[in-house]
C-alpha positions as CSV (number, residue, x, y, z in Angstrom):
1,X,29.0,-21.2,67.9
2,X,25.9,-18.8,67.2
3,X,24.9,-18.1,64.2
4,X,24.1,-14.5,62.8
5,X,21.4,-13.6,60.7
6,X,21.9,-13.2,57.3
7,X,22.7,-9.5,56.0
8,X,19.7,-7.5,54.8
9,X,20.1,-6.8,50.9
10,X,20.8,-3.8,50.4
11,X,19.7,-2.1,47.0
12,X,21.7,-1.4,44.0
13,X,24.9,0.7,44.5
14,X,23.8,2.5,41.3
15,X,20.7,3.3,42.6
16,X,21.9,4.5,46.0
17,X,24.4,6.5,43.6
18,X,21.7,8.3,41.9
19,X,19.5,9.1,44.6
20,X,22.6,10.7,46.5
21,X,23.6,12.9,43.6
22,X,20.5,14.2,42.9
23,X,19.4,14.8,46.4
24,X,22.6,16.7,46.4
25,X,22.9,18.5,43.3
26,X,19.3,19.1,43.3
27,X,17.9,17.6,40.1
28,X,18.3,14.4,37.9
29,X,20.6,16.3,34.9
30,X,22.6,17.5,37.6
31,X,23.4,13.7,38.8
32,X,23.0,12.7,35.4
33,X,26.7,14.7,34.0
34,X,28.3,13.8,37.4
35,X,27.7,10.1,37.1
36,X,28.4,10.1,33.0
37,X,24.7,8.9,32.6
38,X,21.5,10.1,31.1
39,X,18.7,12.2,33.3
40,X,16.6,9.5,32.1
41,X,18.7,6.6,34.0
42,X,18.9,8.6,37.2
43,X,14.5,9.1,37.5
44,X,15.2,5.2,36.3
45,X,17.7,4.5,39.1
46,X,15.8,6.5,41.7
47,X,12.5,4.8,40.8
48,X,13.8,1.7,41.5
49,X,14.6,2.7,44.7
50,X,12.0,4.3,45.7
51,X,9.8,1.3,45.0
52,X,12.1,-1.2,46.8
53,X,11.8,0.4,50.0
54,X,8.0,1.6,49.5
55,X,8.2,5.4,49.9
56,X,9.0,8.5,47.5
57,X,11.9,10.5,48.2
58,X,11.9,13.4,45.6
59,X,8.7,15.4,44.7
60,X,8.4,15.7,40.9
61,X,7.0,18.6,39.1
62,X,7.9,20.8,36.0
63,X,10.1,22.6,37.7
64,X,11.9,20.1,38.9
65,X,12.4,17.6,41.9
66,X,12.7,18.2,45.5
67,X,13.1,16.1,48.3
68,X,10.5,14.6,50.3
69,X,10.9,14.2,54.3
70,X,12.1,10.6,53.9
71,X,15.1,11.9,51.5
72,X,15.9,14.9,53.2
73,X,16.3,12.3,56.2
74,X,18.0,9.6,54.5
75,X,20.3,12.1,52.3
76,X,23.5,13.0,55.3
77,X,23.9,9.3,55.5
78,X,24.5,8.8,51.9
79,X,26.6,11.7,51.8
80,X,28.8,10.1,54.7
81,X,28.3,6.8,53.4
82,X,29.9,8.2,49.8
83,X,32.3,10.3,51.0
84,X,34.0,7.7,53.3
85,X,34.4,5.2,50.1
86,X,35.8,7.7,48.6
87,X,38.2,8.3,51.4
88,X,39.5,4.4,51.2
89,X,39.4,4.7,47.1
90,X,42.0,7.2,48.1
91,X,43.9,5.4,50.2
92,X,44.1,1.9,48.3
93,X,45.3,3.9,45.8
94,X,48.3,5.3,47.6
95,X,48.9,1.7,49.0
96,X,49.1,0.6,45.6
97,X,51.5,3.5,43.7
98,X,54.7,2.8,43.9
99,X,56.5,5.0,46.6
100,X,59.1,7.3,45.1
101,X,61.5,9.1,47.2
C-alpha cells in the first residue's frame, strides 16, 4: 500500500478570508464591515499571511492598498475557492431543511 505525503498546511481560513475580501473590495475597511471585524484585524490577518508565504501581496500607502503582482495572481483562485464553499453552504443547507410540499 503506498503511502502519500502528508498534506501541506495551509494558512488560516481567517486569513485567506481577509486577504480575499480586501483584494476584492479594494481596501481593509471594506473587508473589515463584510467580515464583521475591525480594519485593524484584516492588515492583522493579511500580515500574517503575507509573512507565512514570504511575499507582500497589497501595496500600502495613504491612500490606500493595492494589489501587488503575487495578489493580483493569487486573488481569482480565492474568489473560486470562496465562492464554491459558499455553493455547498448552500446546498447542506437545503439537505438539511425540512422539505415541505
Amino acid at each position: 500500500m503506498a503511502v502519500s505525503p502528508p498534506t501541506p498546511r495551509i494558512p488560516s481560513l481567517n486569513a485567506l478570508r481577509a486577504f480575499e475580501a480586501a483584494a476584492r473590495l479594494g481596501g481593509f475597511a471594506f473587508a473589515a464591515e463584510e467580515l464583521g471585524v475591525t480594519p485593524g484585524a484584516v492588515a492583522a490577518q493579511v500580515k500574517s499571511l503575507e509573512e507565512e508565504i514570504g511575499a507582500a501581496l497589497f501595496v500600502r500607502s495613504a491612500r490606500g492598498v493595492a494589489l501587488t503582482p503575487v495578489g493580483q495572481r493569487a486573488l481569482p483562485g480565492f474568489i473560486d475557492v470562496f465562492d464554491r464553499l459558499a455553493g455547498v453552504m448552500h446546498e447542506l443547507r437545503q439537505d438539511a431543511a425540512p422539505h415541505k410540499v
